[in-house]
C-alpha positions in Angstrom: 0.0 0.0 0.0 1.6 3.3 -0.9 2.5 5.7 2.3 -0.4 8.5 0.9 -2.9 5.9 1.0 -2.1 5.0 4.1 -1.7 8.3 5.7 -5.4 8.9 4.1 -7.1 6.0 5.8 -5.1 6.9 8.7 -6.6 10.2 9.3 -9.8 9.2 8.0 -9.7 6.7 11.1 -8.6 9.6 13.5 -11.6 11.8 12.4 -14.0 8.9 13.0 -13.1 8.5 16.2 -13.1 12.0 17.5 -16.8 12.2 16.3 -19.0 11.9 19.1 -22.6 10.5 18.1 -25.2 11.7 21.1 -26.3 8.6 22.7 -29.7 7.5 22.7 -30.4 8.4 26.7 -28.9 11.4 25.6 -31.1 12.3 22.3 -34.1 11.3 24.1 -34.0 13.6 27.2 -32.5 16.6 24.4 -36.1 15.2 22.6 -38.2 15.8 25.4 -36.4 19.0 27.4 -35.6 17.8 30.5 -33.7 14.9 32.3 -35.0 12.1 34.6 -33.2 12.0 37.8 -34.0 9.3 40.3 -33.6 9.9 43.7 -34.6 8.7 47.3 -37.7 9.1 48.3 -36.4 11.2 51.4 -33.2 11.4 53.4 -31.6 14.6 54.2 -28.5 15.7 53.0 -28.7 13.2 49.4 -31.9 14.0 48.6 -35.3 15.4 50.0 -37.4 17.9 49.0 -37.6 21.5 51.3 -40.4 23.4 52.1 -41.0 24.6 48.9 -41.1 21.9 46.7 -37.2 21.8 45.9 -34.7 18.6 45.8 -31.6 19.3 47.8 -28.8 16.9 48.7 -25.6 16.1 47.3 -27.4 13.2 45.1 -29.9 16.3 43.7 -27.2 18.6 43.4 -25.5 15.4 40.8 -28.5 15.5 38.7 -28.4 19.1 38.8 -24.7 18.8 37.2 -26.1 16.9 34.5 -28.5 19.0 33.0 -25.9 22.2 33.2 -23.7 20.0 31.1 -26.2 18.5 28.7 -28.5 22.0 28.4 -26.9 24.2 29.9 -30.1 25.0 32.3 -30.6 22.9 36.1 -34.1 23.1 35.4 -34.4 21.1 32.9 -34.5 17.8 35.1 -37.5 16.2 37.0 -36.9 14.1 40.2 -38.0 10.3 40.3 -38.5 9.4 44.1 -37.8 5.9 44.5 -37.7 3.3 47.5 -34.4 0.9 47.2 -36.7 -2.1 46.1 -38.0 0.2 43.2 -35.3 1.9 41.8 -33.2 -0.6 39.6 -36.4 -1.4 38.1 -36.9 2.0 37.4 -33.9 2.6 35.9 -33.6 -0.2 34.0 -37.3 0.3 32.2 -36.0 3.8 31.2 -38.4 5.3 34.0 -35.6 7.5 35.3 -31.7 8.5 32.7 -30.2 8.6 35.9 -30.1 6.7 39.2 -28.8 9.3 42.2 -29.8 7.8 45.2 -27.7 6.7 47.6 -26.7 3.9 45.7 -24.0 1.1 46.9 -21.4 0.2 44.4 -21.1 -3.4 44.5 -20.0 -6.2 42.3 -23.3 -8.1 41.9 -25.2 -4.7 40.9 -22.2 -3.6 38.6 -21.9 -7.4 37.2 -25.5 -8.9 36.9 -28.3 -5.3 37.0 -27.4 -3.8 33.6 -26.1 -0.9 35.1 -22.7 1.3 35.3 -21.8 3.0 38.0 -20.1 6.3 37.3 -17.7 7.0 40.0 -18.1 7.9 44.2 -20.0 11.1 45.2 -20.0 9.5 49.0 -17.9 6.8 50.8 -19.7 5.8 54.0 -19.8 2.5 55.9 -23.2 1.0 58.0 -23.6 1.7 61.6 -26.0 1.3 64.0 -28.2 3.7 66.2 -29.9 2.9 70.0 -31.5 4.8 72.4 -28.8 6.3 75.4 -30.8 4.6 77.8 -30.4 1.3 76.9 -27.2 1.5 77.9 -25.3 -0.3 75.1 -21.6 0.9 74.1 -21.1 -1.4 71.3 -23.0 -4.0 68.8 -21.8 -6.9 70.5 -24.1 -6.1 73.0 -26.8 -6.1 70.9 -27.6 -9.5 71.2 -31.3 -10.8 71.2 -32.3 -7.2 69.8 -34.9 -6.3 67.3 -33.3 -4.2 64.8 -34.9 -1.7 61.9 -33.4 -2.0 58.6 -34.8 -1.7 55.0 -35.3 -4.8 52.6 -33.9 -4.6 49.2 -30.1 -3.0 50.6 -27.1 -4.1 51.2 -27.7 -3.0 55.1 -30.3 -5.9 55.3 -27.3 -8.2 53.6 -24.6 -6.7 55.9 -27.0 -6.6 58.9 -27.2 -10.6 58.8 -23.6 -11.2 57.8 -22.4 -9.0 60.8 -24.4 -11.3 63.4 -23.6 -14.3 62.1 -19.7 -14.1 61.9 -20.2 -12.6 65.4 -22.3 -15.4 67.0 -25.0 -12.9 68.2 -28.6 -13.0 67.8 -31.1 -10.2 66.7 -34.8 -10.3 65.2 -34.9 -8.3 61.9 -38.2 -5.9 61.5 -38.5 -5.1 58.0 -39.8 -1.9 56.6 -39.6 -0.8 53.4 -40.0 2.6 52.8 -37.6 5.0 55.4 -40.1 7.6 56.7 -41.7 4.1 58.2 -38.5 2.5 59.0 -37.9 5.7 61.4 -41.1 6.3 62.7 -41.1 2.8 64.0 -37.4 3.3 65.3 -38.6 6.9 67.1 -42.0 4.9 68.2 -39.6 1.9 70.1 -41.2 -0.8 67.8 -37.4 -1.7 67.9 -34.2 -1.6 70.0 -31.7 -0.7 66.7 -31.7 1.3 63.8 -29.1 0.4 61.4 -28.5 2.0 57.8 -25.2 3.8 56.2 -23.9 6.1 59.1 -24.7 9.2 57.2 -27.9 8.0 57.5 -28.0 7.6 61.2 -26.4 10.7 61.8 -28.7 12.6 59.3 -31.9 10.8 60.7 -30.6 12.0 64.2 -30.2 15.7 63.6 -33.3 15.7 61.3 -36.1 13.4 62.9 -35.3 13.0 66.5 -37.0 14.7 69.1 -33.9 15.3 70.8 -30.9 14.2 69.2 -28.8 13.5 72.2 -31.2 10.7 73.3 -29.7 8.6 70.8 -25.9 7.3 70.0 -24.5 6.0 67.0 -22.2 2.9 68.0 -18.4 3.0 67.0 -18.5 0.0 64.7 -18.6 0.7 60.6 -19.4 -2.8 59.8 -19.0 -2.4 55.9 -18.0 -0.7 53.1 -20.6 1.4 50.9 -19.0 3.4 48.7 -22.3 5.7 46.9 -22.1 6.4 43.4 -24.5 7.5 40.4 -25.5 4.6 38.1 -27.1 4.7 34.6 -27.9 1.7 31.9 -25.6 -0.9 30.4 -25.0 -0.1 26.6 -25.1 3.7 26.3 -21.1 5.0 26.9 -22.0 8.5 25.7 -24.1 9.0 28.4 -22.3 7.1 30.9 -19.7 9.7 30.0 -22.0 12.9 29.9 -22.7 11.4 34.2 -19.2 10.4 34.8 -17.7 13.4 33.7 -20.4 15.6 35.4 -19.6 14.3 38.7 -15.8 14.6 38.0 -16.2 18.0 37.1 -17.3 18.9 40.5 -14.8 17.2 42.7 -12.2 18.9 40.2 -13.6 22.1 40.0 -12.9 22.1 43.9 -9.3 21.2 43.7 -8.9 23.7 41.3 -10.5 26.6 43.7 -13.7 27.5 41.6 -16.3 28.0 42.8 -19.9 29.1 41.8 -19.2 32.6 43.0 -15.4 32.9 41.5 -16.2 31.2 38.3 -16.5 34.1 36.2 -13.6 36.0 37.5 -11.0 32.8 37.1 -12.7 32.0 34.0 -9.8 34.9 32.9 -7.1 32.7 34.6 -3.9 31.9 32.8 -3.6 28.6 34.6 -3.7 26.4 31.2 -5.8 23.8 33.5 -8.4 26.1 34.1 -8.8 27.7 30.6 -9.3 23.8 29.8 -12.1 23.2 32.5 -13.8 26.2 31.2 -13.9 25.6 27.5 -11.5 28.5 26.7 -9.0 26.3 25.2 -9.4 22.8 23.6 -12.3 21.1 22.3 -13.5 19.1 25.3 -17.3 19.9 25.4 -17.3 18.5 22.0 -15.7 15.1 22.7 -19.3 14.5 25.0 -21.2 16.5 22.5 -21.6 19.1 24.8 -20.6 22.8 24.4 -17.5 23.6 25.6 -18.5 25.8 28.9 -20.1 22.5 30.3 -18.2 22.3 33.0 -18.1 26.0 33.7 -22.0 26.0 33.5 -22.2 23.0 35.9 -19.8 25.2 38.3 -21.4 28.3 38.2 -25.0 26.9 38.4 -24.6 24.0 41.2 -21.4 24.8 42.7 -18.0 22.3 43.4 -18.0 19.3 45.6 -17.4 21.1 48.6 -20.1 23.7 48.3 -22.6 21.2 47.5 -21.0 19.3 50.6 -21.2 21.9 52.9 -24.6 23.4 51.9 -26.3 20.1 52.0 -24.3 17.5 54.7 -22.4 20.0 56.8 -25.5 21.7 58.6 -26.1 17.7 59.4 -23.0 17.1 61.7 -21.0 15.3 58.7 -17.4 16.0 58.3 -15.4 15.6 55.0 -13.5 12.1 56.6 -13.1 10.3 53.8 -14.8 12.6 51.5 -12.1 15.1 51.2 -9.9 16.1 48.5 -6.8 13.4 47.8 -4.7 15.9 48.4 -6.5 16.9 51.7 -6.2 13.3 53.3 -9.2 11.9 51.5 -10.4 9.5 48.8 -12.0 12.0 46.1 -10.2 12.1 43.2 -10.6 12.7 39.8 -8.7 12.3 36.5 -7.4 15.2 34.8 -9.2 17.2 32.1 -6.2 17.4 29.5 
């Protein structure tokens, strides 16, 4: 083959593969103007709705990302509340483009659900939660206990596990939707409550009568890292979410913020002309415009503001949710 020919079907190949077609998740929420987010159907801090009407939580605020990159415009999304035993089904039928709920990432969902999980917007670990007056400074004392948990979740899978390796005994009561699972916690219809510890600490500062009345035990008996999942089969849009949620734990390390944006937007810093679409064609490797980062930025904020606006006001520190570079486990690849 002669070296023009080849250099031709060379570059024809490059240009092929820097075309970005719009995925069909994509194409279908651009067809009907708005995305479909779905999120719990109430805990504070991921996702809930306030007084007015509005979804806050970090998992909102993710969905919120989303539709800055894809249009530009946070409202141009609706929220999907889902229990834990709906909301696989729910993405998988195409009821909801996204799922944002305080979702574990595990190998059985990942491997056998038709899902992808994006990345980690939360790493947390299940605890448990009992009355002061009962007395009990660890879960090894919990034995004989009735204990709260929600069917459908790795808690209920951990919850057994734990007992079992530990020789203890314990009488599962088994409520599916939260707002019950608490009200029968609050009501003493069992000795334990036991769900991811942000849980326990945001049901504690948000539902309890008096907070104090009630201590979270010391054990973290699992892992549960939370991520965003969407459908098997579509990578454009499983970039579009990926990138969405890396764009906010980067836009932290880089110091923008939704009230800075505009001013470091002018930046020299060759990595923030990048993340704002000044320089390079990035935006149109997703099929996005280029400011989509810079929109998602200036509309919802960086990790850390969506952090401390949603889970801060909660009692939640950063632990393992900081920046790498801060003593944490957030991280994100770098947009170059």
């Amino acid at each position: 083959m002669a070296k023009s020919t080849l250099w031709k079907l060379t570059l024809l190949t490059l240009l092929c593969a820097s075309k970005v077609d719009a995925g069909p998740t994509a194409d279908a929420s651009i067809k009907k103007g708005f995305i479909r987010c779905g999120v719990n159907t109430g805990l504070a801090g991921f996702s809930q709705p306030d007084s007015n009407g509005e979804w806050r939580g970090i998992d909102a605020d993710l969905c919120r990302a989303v539709a800055a990159a894809l249009f530009g415009d946070i409202k141009k999304l609706r929220y999907t509340p889902l229990t834990a035993q709906q909301r696989f089904t729910a993405l998988q039928s195409g009821e909801a483009d996204i799922l944002s709920r305080n979702t574990t990432w595990t190998f059985t969902r990942d491997a056998s659900l038709g899902l992808s999980f994006v990345g980690i917007n939360y790493f947390d670990g299940q605890g448990f939660m009992v009355t002061k007056k009962r007395g009990v400074k660890n879960a090894k004392q919990l034995d004989g206990a009735t204990v709260c948990v929600q069917p459908g979740t790795t808690t209920e899978l951990n919850l057994a596990d734990y007992f079992r390796a530990n020789s203890i005994k314990f009488k599962p009561v088994v409520i599916e939707k939260f707002e019950e699972v608490l009200a029968a916690y609050f009501a003493g219809r069992c000795d334990v409550f036991t769900t991811d510890v942000s849980g326990l600490v945001a049901a504690r500062s948000s539902r309890a009568a008096n907070a104090n009345d009630h201590v979270i035990l010391p054990e973290v008996i699992s892992k549960e890292p939370f991520g965003p999942a969407v459908r098997h089969g579509d990578d454009h849009w499983f970039d579009i979410v990926k990138w969405s949620l890396y764009a906010m734990i980067e836009g932290e390390e880089l110091g923008l913020t939704s009230k800075n944006i505009e001013l470091q937007a002018k930046s020299a810093n060759p990595i923030i002309q990048r993340f704002v679409g000044a320089k390079g064609e990035f935006g149109k490797m997703l099929g996005l415009e280029n400011r989509w980062a810079y929109n998602i930025i200036k509309q919802v904020g960086n990790y850390g503001e969506s952090f401390d606006r949603n889970l801060t006001p909660l009692g939640l520190d950063r632990g393992l949710n900081k920046l790498w570079n801060k003593g944490g486990l957030l991280y994100a690849p770098p947009l170059r």
